[in-house]
N, C-alpha and C positions, 0 to 999 in steps of 0.2 A: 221719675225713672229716666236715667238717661241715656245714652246710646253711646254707644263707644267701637272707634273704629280701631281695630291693633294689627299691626303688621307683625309676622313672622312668627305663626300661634303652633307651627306644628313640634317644637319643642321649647324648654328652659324655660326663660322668663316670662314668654305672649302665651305659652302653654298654661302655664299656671295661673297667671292674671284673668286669660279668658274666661277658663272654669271656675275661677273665684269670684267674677264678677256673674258668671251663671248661674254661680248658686246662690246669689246675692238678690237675685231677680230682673238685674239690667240688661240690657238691650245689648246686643253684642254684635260686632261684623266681625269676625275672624278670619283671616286672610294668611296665606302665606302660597310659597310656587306651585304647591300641588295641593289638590282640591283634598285627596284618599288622608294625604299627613294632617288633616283636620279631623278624621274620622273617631278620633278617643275624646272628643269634647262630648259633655254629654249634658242637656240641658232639660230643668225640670219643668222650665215653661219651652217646649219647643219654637214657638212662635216669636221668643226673643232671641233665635241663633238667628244668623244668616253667616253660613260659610261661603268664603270666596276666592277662587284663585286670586291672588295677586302678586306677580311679581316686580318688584320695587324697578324692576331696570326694563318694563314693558310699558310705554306712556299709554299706551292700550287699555290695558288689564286697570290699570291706575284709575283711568277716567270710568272703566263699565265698574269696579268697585265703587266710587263714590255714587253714583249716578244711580245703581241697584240700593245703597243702602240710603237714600236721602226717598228713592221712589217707595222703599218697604217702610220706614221709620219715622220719614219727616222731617230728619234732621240729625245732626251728628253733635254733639255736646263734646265727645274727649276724643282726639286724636293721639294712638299711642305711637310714636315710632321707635319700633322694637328692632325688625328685620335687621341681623347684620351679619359679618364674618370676621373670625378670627384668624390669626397670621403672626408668628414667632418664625424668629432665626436670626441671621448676618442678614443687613439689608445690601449688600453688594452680590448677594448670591439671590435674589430675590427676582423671576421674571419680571418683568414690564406688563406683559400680560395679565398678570396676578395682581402687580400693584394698579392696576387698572380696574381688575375684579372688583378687587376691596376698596375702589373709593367710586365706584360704578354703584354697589351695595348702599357701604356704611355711611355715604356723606350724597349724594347724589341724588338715590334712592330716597332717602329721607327728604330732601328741599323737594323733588317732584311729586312725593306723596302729598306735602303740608303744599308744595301749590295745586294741587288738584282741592284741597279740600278748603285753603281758606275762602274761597268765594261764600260758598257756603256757612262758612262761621261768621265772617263779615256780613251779611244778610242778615243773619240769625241777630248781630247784634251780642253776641254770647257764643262763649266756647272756649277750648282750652288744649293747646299742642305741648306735650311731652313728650319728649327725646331723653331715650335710653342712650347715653353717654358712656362714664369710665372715668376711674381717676388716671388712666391712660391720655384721656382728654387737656390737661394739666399738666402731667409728669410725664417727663421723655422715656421709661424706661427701657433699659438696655434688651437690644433685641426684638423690640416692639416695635421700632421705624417706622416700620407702614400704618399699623394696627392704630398705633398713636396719631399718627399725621392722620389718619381719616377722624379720629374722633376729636383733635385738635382744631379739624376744619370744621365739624357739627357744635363745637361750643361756640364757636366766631359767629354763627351761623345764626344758632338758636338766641343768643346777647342782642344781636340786631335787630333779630325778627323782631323781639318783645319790642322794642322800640315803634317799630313799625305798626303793629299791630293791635298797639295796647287802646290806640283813641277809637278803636270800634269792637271794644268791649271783649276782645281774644287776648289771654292770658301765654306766656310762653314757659316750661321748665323744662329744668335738665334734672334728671334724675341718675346721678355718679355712682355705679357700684365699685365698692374700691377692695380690693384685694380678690379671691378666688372664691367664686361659687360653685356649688356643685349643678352646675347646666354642660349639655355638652360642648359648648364653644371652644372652654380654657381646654379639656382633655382632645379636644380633637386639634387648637394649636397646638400643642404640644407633639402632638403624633405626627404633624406635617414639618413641623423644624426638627425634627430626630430622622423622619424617611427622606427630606428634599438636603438634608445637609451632606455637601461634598465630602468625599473619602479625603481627598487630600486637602482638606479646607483647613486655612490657618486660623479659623475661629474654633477649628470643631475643639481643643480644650477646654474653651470658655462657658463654650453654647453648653455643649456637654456636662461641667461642673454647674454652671446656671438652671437648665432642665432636672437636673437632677434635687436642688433642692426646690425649685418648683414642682414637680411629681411629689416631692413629702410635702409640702404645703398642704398639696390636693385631696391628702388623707382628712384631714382637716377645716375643708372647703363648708363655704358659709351656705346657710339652708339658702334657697333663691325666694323662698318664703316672706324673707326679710326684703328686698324688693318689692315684690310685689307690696308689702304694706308701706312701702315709702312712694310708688304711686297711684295708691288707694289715696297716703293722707296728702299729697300733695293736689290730688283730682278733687277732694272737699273742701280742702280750705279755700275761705274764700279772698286769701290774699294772700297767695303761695309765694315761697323765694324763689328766685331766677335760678337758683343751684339746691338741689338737695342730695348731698353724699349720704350713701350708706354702707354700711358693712363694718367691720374689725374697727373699734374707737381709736386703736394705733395708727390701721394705716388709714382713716377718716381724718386725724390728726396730723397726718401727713402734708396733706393738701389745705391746711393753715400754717404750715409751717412752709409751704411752696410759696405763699402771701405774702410770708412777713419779713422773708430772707431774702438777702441777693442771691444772683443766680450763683454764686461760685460756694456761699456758705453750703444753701441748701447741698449743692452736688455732693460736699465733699458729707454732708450730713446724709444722703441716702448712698455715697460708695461704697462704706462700709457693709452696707446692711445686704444692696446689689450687686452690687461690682466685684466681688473679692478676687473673681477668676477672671478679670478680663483683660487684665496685663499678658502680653505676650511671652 
């Protein structure tokens, strides 16, 4: 039985993982900003929850979550880093404060969680850090500027750790969702680049024709289901890849064709598909 610590469980991905690894029978820390948004988990062996405030940008909260779940458990086996924040629009219209948020969160958040907790894997001799990524992580896409740069900085991030960490028996992966899940992240960027974008902004044709076949996509959106069983199998295996993409075999296909091309083939190979609207 192992213990598994997951940031950001009060919705979409660390939602569903937590109570699937609950009903699984393992040992769970479930964490996210507020303690109440953990209250629909619901466990058959009570004695293997332990819910926990933690917020990813409190070094506080960070060290009394490891430090509670290593004093109830023993030990922590899988670190999930989940917690993050989504962000669409023009990135010239985009606060400082915001683009702060989001790499406060999605890139920051995550390195201060995994340093609170490697000591403890390190010890252990055993253990295994996944980070919830993005084919965002890879691919520049239009409108994504921040959203991307923060998960561009967590693959740099996650690539070196494993190096670092692999001669004392801690495994590192990135687990890439790539294209649109049905969690509320993608539906609520969406809502914040349509309310923050200017009336008189010279992107708003672009943003606007872009959002818009984004919202039909979203009819569409990938069960989040399918995550979670890519780090289900990547937490078993016992000699996981550095990268595991999931979701639509097109756009997972994507991000080998981001590999094997120069940067100017590829662009002009995803313009078409993204870009239609964003000539002035």
């Amino acid at each position: 039985m192992r213990t598994w610590l997951i940031t950001g469980c009060a919705t979409g991905f660390g939602a569903l993982l937590a109570q699937t690894l609950l009903d699984r029978g393992e040992q769970v820390v479930a964490s996210d900003r507020s303690l109440d948004a953990l209250a629909h988990l619901r466990a058959p062996h009570p004695e293997r929850l332990l819910a926990t405030q933690l917020d990813v940008t409190e070094v506080a909260q960070i060290e009394h979550a490891v430090a509670t779940a290593v004093g109830r458990f023993g030990r922590i086996d899988v670190l999930v880093n989940n917690a993050g924040l989504g962000l669409g629009g023009p990135f010239e219209e985009v606060p400082l404060s915001r683009i702060r948020q989001l790499f406060e969160v999605n890139t920051i958040g995550t390195m201060a969680v995994t340093q609170a907790v490697l000591p403890q894997l390190r010890a252990q001799g055993a253990g295994r850090i996944i980070c919830l990524s993005s084919d965002s992580g890879l691919v520049g896409w239009p409108f994504q500027a921040v959203y991307g740069a923060t998960k561009h900085a967590v693959e740099g991030f996650a690539e070196a750790l494993a190096f670092e960490v692999a001669p004392f028996g801690v495994q590192v992966v990135l687990v890439e969702p790539c294209g649109f899940f049905a969690t509320p992240l993608p539906a609520g960027a969406i809502a914040e680049a349509v309310g923050s974008l200017r009336t008189d902004s010279p992107y708003r044709p672009a943003v606007e024709a872009m959002l818009g076949e984004v919202q039909g996509r979203m009819g569409a959106a990938q069960d989040p289901l399918l995550v979670v069983e890519a780090i289900l199998a990547v937490a078993d295996d016992p000699a996981p890849p550095l990268r595991r993409p999931v979701g639509a075999p097109e756009r997972v296909a994507l991000l080998e064709r981001r590999r094997e091309l120069p940067d100017e083939a590829f662009l002009a190979l995803i313009r078409p598909r993204e870009s239609r609207s964003l000539e002035p």
